[in-house]
Residue, then its C-alpha position, 0 to 999 in steps of 0.5 A: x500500500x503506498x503512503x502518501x508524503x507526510x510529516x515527521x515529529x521528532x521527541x527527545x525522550x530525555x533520561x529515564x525517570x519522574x516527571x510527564x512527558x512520554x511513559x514508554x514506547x511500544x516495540x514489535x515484540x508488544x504490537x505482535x501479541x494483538x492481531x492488529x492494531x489501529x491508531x486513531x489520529x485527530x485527521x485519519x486512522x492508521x491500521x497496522x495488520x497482524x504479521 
């Protein structure tokens, strides 16, 4: 499936620890555990399937 040009944002996660900001991130080991996995953004739906 083509993916139209988008843009990036760029985070720096800083040092582990207290405080807001990013809690964690979730790699293929945790998003393989679902069948698939959809995020809903405020101007569109991105739908990853299942490997």
């Amino acid at each position: 499936m083509p993916i139209a040009p988008g843009e990036v944002t760029v985070v720096g996660l800083g040092p582990p620890g207290g405080g807001g900001g990013i809690q964690g991130l979730l790699g293929s080991d945790v998003l393989s555990d679902y069948g698939s996995v959809t995020v809903d953004y405020d101007a569109g739906v991105l739908e990853l399937p299942a490997p």
